[in-house]
LUMFI-559270 format. One record per residue (C-alpha): residue number from 1; residue in one letter; x, z, y. Coordinates in steps of 0.001 Angstrom, whole numbers, plus 500000, padded with zeros to 6 digits. Layout:
<nodes>
+-----+---------+--------+--------+--------+
: num : residuo :     xx :     zz :     yy :
+-----+---------+--------+--------+--------+
: NUM :       A :      X :      Z :      Y :
...
+-----+---------+--------+--------+--------+
</nodes>
This chain:
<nodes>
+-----+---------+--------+--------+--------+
: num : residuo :     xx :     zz :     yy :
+-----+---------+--------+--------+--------+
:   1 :       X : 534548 : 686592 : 369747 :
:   2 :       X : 536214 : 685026 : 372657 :
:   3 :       X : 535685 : 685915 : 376039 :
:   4 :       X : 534879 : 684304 : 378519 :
:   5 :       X : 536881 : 682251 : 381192 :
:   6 :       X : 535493 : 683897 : 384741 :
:   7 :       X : 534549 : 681251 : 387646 :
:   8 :       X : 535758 : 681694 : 390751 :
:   9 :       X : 535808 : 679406 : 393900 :
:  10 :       X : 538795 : 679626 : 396301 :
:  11 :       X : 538496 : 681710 : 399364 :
:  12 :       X : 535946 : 684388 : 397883 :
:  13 :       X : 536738 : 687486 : 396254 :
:  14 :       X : 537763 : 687475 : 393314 :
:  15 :       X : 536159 : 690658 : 391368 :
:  16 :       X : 536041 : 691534 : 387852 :
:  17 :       X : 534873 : 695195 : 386174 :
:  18 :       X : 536437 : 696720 : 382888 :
:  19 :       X : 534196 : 699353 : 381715 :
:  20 :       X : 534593 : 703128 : 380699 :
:  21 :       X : 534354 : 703488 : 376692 :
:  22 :       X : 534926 : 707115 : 376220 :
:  23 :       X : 537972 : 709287 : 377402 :
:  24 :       X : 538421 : 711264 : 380885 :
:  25 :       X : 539517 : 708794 : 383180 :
:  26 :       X : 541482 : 711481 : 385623 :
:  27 :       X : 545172 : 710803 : 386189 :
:  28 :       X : 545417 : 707223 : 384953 :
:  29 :       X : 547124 : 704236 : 386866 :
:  30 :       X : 546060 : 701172 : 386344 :
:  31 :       X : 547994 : 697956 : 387277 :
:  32 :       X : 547083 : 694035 : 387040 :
:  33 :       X : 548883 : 691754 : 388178 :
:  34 :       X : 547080 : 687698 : 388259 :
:  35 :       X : 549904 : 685034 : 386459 :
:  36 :       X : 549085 : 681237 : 386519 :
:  37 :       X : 547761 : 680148 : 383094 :
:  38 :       X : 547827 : 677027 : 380630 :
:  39 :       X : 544666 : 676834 : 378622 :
:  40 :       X : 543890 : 680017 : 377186 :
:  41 :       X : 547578 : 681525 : 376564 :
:  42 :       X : 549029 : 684335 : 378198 :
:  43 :       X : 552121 : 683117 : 379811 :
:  44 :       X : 555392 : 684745 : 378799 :
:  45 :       X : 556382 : 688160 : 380743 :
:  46 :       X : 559365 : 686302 : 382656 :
:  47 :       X : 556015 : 684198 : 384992 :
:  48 :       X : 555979 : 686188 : 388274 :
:  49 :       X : 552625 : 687273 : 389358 :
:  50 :       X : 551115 : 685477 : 392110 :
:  51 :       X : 548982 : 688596 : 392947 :
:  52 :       X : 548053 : 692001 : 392176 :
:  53 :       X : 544602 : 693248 : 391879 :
:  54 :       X : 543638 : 696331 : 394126 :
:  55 :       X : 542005 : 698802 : 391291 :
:  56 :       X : 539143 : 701456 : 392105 :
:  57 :       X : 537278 : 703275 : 389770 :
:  58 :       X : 533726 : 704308 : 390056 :
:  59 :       X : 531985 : 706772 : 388836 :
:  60 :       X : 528510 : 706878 : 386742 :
:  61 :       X : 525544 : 706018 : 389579 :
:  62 :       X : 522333 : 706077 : 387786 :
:  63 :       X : 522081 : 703530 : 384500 :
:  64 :       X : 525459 : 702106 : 385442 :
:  65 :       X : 528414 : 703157 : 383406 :
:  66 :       X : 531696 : 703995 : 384750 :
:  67 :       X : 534285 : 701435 : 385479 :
:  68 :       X : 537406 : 700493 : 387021 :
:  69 :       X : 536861 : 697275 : 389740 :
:  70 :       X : 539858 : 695157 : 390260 :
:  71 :       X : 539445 : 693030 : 393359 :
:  72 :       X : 541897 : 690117 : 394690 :
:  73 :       X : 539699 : 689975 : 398514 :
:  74 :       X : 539112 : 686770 : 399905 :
:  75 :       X : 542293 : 686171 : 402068 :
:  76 :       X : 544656 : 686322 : 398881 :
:  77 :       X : 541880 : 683726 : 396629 :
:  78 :       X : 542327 : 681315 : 399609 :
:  79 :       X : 545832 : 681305 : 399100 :
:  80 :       X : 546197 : 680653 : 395623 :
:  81 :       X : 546304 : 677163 : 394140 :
:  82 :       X : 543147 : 675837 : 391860 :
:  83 :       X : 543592 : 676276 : 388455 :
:  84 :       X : 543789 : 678557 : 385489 :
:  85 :       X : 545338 : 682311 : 385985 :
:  86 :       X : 545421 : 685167 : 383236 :
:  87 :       X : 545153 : 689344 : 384220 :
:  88 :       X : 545163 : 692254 : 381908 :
:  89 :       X : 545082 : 695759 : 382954 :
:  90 :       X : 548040 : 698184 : 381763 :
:  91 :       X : 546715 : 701885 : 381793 :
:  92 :       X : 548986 : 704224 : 382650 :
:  93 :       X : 549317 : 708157 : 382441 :
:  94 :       X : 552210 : 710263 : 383699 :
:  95 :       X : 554546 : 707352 : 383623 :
:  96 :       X : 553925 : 706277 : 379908 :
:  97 :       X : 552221 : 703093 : 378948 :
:  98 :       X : 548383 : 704396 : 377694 :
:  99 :       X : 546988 : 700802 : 376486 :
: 100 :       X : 547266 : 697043 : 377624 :
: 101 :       X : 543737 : 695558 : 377618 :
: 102 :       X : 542906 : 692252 : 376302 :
: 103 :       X : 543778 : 689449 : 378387 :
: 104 :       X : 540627 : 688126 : 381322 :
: 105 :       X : 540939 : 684362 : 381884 :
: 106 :       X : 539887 : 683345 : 385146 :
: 107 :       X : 538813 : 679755 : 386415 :
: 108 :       X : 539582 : 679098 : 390030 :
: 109 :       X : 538093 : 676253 : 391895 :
: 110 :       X : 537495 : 674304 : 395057 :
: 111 :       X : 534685 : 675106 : 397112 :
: 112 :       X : 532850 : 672541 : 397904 :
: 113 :       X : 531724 : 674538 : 401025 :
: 114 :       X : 535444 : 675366 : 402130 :
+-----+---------+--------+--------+--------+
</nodes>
């Protein structure tokens, strides 16, 4: 099943959850960095990133699983050209490389607000 491409307009926050499936989440790193995309293909590791996403985990409140937030804020979105951009979150643990999610595709447009 492919996922979907996330909408975004310029100049908001850009914010996108990955969820906790099992595991202790204590002691990992996580990194994710926003490259420009083509379509729906990850561009090749050589692409600088334009941005990197600020990651905070949160807890279980309630009904609502755990999960890790990444969030580009509003001043960096503005910034950033329209278009298509890829992420992916690397996990790490004491310095080794845990897992490399699947990629998040992300859609950004012009407001029409500004």
């Amino acid at each position: 099943m492919m996922e979907p491409t996330y909408q975004f307009q310029r100049g908001e926050p850009i914010v996108i959850g990955r969820q906790l499936v099992a595991g202790d989440p204590a002691d990992y790193v996580l990194l994710a960095d926003l490259k420009p995309a083509k379509g729906r293909l990850v561009p090749p590791a050589n692409v600088p990133a334009v941005a990197r996403f600020a990651v905070q985990f949160v807890p279980v409140v309630g009904d609502a699983p755990a999960h890790w937030l990444m969030t580009l804020d509003a001043a960096v979105s503005a910034g950033l050209a329209p278009g298509q951009y890829v992420t992916d979150v690397k996990f790490t643990r004491a310095g080794a490389t845990v897992q490399i999610s699947d990629p998040a595709f992300i859609q950004l447009n012009e407001s029409v607000s500004g």
